[in-house]
MIKEZA-169130 format. One record per residue (C-alpha): x, y, z; residue in one letter. Coordinates in Angstrom, 1 decimal, padded with zeros to 4 digits, m for minus. Each point is the difference from the previous one (the first is absolute). Layout:
REM residues N
<<X; Y; Z>; 'A'>
...
REM end
This chain:
REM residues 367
<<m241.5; 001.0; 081.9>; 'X'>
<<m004.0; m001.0; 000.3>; 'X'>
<<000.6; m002.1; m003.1>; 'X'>
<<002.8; m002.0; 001.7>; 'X'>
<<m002.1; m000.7; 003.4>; 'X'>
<<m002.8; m000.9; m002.1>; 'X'>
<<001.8; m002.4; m001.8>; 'X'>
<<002.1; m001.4; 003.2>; 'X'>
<<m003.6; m000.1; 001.3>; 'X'>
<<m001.6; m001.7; m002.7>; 'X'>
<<003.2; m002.7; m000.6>; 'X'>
<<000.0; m000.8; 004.0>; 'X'>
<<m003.4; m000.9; m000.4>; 'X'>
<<000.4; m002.4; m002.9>; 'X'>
<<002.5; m001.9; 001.9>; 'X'>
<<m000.8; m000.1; 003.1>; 'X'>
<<m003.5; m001.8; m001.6>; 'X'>
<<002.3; m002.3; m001.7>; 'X'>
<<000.4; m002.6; 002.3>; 'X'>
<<003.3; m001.4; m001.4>; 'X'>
<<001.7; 003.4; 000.9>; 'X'>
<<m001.8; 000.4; 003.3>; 'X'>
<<001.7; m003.4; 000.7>; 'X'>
<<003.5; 000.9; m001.0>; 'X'>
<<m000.2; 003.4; 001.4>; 'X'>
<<m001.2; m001.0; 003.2>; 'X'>
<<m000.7; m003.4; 001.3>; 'X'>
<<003.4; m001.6; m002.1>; 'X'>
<<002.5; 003.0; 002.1>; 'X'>
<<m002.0; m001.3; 003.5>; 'X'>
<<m000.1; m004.0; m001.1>; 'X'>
<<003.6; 000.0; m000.4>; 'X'>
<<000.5; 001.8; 003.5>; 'X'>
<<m002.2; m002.5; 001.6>; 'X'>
<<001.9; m003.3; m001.5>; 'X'>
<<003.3; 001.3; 000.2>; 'X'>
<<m000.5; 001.3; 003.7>; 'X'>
<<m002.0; m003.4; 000.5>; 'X'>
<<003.1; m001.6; m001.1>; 'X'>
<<003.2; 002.6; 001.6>; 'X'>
<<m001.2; 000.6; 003.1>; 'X'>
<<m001.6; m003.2; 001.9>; 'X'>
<<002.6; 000.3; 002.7>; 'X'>
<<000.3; m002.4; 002.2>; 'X'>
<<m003.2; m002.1; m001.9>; 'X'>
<<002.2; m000.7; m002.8>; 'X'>
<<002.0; m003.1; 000.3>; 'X'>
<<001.8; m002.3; m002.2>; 'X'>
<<m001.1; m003.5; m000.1>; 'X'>
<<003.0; m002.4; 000.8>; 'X'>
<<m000.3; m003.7; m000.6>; 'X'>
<<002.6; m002.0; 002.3>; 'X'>
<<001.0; m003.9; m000.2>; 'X'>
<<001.3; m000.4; 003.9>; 'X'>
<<001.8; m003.5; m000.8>; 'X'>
<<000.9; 000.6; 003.8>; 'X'>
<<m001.8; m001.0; 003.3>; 'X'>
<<001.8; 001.7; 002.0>; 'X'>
<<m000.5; 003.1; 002.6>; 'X'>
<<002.4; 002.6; m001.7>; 'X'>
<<m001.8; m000.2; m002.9>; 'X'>
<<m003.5; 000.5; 001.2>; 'X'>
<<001.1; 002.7; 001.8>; 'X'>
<<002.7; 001.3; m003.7>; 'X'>
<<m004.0; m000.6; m001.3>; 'X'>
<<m001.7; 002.3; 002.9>; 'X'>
<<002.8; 002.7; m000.2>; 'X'>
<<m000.9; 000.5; m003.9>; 'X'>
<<m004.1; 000.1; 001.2>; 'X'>
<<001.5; 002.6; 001.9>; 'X'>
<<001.5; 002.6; m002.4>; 'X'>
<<m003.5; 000.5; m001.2>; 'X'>
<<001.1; m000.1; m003.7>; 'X'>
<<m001.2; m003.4; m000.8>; 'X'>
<<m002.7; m002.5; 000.2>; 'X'>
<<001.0; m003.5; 000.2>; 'X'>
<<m001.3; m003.1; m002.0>; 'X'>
<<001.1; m003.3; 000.0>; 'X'>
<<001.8; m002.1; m002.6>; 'X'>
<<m000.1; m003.8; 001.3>; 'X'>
<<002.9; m001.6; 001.2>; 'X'>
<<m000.7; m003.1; m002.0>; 'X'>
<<000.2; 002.0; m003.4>; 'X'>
<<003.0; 000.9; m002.1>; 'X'>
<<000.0; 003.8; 000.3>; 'X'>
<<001.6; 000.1; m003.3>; 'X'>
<<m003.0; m001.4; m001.5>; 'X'>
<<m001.9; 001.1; 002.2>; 'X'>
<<001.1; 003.8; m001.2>; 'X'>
<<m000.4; m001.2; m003.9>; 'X'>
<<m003.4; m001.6; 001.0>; 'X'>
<<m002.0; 003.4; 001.6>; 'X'>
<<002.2; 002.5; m002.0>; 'X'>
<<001.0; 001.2; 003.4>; 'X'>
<<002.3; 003.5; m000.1>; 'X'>
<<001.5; m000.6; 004.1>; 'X'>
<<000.6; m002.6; 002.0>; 'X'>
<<002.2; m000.5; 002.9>; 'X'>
<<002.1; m003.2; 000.9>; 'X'>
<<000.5; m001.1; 003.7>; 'X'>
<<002.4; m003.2; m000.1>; 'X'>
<<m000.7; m003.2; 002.2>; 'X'>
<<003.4; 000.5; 001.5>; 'X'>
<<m000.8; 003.9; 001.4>; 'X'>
<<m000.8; m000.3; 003.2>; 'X'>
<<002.7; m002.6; 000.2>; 'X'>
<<002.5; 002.5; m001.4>; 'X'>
<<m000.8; 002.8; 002.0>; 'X'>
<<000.4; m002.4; 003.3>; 'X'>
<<003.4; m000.7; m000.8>; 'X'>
<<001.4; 003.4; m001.2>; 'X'>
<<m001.3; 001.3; 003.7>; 'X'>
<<001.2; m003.1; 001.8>; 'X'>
<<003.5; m000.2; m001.3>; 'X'>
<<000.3; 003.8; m000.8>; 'X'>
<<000.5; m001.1; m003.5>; 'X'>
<<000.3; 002.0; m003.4>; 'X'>
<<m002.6; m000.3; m003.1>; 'X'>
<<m003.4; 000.5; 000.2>; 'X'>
<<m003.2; m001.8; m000.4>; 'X'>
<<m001.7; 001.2; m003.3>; 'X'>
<<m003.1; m000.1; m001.7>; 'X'>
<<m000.8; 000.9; m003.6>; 'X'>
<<m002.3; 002.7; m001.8>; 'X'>
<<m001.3; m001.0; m003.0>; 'X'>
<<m001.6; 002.6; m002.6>; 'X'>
<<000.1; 002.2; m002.8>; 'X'>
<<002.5; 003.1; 000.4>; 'X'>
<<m002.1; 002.5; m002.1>; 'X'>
<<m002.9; 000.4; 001.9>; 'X'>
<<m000.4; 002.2; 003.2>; 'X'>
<<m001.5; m002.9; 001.8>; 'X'>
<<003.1; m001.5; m000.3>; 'X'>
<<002.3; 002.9; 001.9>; 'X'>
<<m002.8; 000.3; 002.8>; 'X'>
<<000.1; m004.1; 000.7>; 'X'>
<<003.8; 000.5; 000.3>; 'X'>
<<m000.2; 002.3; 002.2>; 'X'>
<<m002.3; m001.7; 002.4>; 'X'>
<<002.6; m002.6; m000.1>; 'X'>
<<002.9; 002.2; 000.7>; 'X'>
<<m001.6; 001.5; 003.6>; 'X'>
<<m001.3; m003.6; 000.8>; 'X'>
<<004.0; m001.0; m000.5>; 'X'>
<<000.9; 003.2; 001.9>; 'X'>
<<m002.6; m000.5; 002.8>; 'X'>
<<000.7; m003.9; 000.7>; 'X'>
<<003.7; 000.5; 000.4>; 'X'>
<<m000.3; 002.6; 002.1>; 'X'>
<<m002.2; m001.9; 002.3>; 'X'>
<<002.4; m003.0; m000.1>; 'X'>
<<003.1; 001.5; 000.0>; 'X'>
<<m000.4; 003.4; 000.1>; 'X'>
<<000.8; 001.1; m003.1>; 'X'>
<<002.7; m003.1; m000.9>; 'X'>
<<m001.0; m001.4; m003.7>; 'X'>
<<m002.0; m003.2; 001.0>; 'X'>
<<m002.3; 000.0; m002.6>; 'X'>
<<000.3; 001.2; m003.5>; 'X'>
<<m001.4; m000.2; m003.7>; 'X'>
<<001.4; m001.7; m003.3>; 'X'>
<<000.1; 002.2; m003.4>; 'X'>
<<m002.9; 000.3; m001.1>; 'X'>
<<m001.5; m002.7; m003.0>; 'X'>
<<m002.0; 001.8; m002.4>; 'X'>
<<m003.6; m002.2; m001.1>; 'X'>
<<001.8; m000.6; m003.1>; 'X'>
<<003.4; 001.0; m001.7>; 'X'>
<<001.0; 002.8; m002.3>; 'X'>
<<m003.5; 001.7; 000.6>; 'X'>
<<m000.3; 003.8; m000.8>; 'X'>
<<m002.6; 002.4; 001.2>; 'X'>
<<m001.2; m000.1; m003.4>; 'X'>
<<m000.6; m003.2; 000.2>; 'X'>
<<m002.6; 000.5; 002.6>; 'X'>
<<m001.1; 003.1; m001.4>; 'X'>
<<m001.1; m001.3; m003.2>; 'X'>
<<m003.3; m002.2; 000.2>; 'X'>
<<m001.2; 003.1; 002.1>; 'X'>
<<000.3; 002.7; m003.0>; 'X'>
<<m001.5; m002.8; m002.2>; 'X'>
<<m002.2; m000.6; 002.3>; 'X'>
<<m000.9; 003.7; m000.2>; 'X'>
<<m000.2; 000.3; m003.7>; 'X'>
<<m002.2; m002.9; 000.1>; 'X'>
<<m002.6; 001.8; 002.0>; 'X'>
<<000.1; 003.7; m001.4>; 'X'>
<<m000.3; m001.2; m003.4>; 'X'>
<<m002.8; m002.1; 000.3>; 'X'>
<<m002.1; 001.2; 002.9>; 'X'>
<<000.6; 003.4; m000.7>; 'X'>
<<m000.6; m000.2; m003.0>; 'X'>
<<m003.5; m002.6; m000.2>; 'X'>
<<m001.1; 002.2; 002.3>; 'X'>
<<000.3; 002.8; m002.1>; 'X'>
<<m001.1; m001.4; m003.3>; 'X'>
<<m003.4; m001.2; 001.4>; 'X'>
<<m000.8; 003.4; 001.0>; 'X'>
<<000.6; 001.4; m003.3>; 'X'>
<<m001.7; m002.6; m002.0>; 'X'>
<<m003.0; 000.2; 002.1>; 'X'>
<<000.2; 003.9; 000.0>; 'X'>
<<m000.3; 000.0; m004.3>; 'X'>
<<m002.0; m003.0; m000.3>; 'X'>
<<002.7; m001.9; m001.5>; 'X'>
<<m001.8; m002.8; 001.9>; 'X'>
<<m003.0; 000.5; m002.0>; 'X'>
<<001.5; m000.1; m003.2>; 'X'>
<<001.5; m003.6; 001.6>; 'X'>
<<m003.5; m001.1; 001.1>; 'X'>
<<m000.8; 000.0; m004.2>; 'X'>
<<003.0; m002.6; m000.6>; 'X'>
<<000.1; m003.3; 000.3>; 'X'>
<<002.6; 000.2; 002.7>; 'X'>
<<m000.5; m000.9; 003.2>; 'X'>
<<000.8; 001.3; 003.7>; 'X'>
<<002.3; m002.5; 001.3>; 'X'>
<<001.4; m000.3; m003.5>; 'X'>
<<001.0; 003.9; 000.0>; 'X'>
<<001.2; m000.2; 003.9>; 'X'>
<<002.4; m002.6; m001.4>; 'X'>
<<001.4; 001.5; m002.4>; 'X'>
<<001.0; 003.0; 001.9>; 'X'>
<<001.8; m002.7; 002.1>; 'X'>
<<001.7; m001.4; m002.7>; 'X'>
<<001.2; 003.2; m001.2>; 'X'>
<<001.6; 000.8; 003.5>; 'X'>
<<001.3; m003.2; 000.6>; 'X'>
<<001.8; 000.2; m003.6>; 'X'>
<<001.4; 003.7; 000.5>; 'X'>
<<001.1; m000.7; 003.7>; 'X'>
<<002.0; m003.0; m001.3>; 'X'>
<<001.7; 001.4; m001.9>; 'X'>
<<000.7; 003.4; 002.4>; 'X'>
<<001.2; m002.7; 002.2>; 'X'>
<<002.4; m001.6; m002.3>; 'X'>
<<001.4; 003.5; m001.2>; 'X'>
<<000.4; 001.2; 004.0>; 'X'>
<<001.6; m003.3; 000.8>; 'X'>
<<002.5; 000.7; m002.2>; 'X'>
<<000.5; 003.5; 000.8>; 'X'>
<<000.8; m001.1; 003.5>; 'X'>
<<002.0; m002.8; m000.5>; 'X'>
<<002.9; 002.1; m002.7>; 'X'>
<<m000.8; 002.9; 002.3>; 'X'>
<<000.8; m001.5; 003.5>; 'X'>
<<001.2; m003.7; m000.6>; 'X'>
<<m002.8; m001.4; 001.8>; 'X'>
<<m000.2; m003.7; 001.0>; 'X'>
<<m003.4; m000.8; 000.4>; 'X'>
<<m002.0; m002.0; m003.0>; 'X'>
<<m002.7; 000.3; m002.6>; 'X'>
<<m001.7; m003.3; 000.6>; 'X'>
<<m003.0; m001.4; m001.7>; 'X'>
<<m001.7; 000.5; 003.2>; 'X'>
<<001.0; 004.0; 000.1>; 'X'>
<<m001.8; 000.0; m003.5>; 'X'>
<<m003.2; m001.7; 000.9>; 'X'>
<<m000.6; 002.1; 002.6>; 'X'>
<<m000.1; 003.3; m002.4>; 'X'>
<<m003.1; m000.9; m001.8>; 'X'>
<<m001.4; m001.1; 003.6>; 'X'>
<<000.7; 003.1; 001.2>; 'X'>
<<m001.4; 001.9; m003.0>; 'X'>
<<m003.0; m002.3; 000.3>; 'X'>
<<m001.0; 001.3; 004.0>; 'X'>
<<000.7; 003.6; m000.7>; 'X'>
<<m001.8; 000.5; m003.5>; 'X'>
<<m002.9; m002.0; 002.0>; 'X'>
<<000.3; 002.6; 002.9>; 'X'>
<<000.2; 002.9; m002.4>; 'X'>
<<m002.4; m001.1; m001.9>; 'X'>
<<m002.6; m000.6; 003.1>; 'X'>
<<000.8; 003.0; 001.4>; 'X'>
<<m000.8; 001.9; m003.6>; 'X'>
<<m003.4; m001.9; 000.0>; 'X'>
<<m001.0; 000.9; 003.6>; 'X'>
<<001.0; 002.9; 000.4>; 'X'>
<<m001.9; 002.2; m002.9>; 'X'>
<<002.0; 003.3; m000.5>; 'X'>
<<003.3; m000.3; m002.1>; 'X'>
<<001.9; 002.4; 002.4>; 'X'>
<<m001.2; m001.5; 002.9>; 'X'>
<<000.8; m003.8; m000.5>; 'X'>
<<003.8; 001.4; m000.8>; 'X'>
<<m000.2; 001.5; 003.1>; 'X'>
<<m001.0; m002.7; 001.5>; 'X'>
<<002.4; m002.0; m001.5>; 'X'>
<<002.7; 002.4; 001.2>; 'X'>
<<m000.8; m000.5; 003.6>; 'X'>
<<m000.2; m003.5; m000.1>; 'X'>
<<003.3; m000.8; m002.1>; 'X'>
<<002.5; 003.0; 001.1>; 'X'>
<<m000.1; m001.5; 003.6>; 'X'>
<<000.3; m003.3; m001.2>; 'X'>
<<003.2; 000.9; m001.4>; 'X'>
<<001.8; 000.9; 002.9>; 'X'>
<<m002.0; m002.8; 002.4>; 'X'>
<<000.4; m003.2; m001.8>; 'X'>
<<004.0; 000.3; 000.2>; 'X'>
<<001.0; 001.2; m003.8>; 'X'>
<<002.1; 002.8; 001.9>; 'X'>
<<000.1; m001.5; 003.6>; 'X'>
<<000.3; m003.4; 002.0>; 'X'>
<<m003.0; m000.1; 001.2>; 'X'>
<<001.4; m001.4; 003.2>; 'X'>
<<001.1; 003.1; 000.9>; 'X'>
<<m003.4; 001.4; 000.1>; 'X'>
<<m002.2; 000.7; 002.8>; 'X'>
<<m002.0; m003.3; 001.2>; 'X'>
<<m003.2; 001.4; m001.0>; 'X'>
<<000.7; 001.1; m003.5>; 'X'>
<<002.0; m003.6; m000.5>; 'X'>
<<m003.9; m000.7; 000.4>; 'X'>
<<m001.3; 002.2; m002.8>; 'X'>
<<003.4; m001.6; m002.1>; 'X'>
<<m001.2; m003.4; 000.4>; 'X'>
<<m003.2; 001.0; m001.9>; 'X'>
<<001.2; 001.6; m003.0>; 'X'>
<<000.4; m001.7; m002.9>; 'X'>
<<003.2; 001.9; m001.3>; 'X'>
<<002.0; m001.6; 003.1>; 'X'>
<<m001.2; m003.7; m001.7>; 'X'>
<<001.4; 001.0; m002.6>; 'X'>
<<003.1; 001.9; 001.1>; 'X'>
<<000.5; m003.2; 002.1>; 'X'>
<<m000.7; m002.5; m003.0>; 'X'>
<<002.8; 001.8; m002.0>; 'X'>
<<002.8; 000.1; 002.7>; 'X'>
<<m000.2; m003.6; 001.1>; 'X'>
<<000.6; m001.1; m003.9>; 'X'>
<<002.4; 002.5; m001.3>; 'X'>
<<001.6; 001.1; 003.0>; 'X'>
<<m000.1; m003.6; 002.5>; 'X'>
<<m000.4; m002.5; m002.0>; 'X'>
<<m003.6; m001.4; 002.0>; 'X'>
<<m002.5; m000.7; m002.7>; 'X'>
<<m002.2; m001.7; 002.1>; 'X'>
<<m000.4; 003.4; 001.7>; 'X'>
<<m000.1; 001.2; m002.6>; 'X'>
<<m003.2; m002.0; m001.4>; 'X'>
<<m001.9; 000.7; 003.2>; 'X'>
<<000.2; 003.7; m000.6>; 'X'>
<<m000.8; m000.6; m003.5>; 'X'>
<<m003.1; m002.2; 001.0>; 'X'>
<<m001.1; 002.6; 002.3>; 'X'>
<<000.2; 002.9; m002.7>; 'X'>
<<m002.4; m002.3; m002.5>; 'X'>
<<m002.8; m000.6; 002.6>; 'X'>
<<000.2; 003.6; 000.9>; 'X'>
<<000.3; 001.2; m004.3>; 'X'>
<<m002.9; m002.6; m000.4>; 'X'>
<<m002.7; 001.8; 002.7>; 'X'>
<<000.9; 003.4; m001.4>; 'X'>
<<000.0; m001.5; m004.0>; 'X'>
<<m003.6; m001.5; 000.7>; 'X'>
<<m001.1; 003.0; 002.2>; 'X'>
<<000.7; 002.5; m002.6>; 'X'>
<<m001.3; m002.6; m003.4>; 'X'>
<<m003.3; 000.1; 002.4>; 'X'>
<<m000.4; 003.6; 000.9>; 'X'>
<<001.1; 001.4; m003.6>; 'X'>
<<m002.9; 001.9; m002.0>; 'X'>
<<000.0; 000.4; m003.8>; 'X'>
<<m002.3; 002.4; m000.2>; 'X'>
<<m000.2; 001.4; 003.6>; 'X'>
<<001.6; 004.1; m000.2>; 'X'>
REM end
């Protein structure tokens, strides 16, 4: 029995020194509880933002528009009444938006004046699969309930259209797929640059380098290649898994593949910083860990990220994966490629700071 406490002894204190198992046995379990808790239980902070083209001038609807304000589940935006909200929709790759007609008020005067039947209506745009969508509906549905019990107490006055989806024959698949890319993307090559630094550092591979003729940059780049070449064609192959599996509708564009070796190029840059900064192997994976497991679930690969809490839509908005998860839904999914290209423009500043960063810091011979 001593031998067996002696060696549960002298095994708990190899891994608690390893820092990669400290971090998994420990900070992962209380990371996850802290996002996820972050995210689940905002109350009444967490809102759903609501654009709303009000074609009408009208008192009813400023007060249809007051009595959703009201329910607490949404925040209002504005879509211009000047702007087709078609296009408009296509344009910001929006997933909800309400229609109030120019004829509302006008329709709800006349069904209380002459005691009339029908309704006045407005429309809810957005896409069916995600949760966002159910809770915007339901802020409509009180508002509805709330109005005509003020008018007419209780007496259908005002009502809502079926639904239009953002765009038809869309599956949750559809929307789910640029997010598990957009994972793959980033485990495999930040985890992974990360990673290799360490352990090239950590048995002088680097050395052995620094007595070639090949240079920094030249190796950083063609770690990139690499990636970019084996994420292609995971891509291709999960595409097609997806689309005999569930039937989806969105596309493959040219766009969709461009963005793969961006993508690859910002997070082998940001493994490969992090490798050079951060000295010990086990550490920078650590590291590395608790900067790309929260990305995953805050930069929308599992979760519209207007459903979140207002303050980590803040931390969102700063991630690179959510660039890139956004890049790969507007082509393959909307259709918006100049939304697309912003995202993409965005992810090569931010690859090009970390690429040069790292090409800088990087020691041959430093241990």
């Amino acid at each position: 029995m001593s031998r067996v406490l002696s060696d549960v002894k002298g095994f708990g204190k190899q891994y608690l020194r390893s820092k990669v198992g400290a971090f998994f046995g420990f900070a992962f379990p209380i990371l996850l509880v802290l996002l996820f808790g972050a995210i689940f239980t905002a109350g009444g902070d967490q809102k759903v933002t609501l654009p709303i083209q009000n074609l009408d001038d009208g008192a009813e609807s400023q007060a249809f528009i007051e009595a959703l304000n009201g329910t607490g589940l949404v925040k209002i935006d504005t879509i211009p009444a000047d702007a087709d909200i078609d296009d408009y929709i296509s344009e910001h790759s929006l997933t909800l938006a309400l229609l109030i007609p120019s004829t509302f008020s006008q329709d709800v005067q006349t069904i209380l004046s002459t005691n009339g039947s029908g309704t006045a209506n407005v429309t809810l745009y957005g896409d069916v699969s995600q949760s966002t969508f159910g809770t915007a509906q339901a802020a409509v549905e009180t508002a509805i309930v709330g109005m005509n019990y003020y008018l007419s107490n209780a007496k259908p006055v005002i009502g809502m259209n079926p639904p239009k989806t953002v765009k038809e024959g869309l599956k949750y698949m559809d929307f789910f797929l640029p997010g598990v890319v957009g994972i793959t993307v980033m485990t495999n090559s930040l985890f992974s640059m990360s990673s290799l630094c360490g352990e090239y550092r950590q048995r002088s591979y680097f050395k052995l380098l620094a007595t070639t003729k090949l240079r920094k940059y030249e190796w950083l780049t063609s770690k990139f290649i690499f990636y970019s070449m084996m994420l292609l064609a995971s891509l291709l192959t999960t595409f097609a898994v997806a689309k005999l599996a569930f039937n989806i509708e969105s596309s493959l564009t040219p766009l969709a593949l461009l963005l793969i070796p961006v993508g690859a190029f910002i997070f082998v840059s940001m493994g490969m910083l992090l490798g050079v900064v951060v000295k010990d192997p086990e550490s920078s994976v650590a590291i590395a860990n608790a900067i790309g497991f929260p990305m995953m679930f805050l930069s929308g690969s599992f979760f519209p990220i207007s459903s979140f809490p207002g303050f980590l839509q803040t931390v969102a908005a700063v991630l690179p994966l959510t660039y890139f998860n956004n890049g790969l839904r507007d082509t393959m999914v909307y259709g918006n490629n100049v939304s697309c290209l912003v995202n993409l423009g965005v992810l090569l500043v931010l690859g090009a700071i970390f690429f040069v960063l790292a090409s800088r810091l990087m020691s041959w011979t430093e241990r």
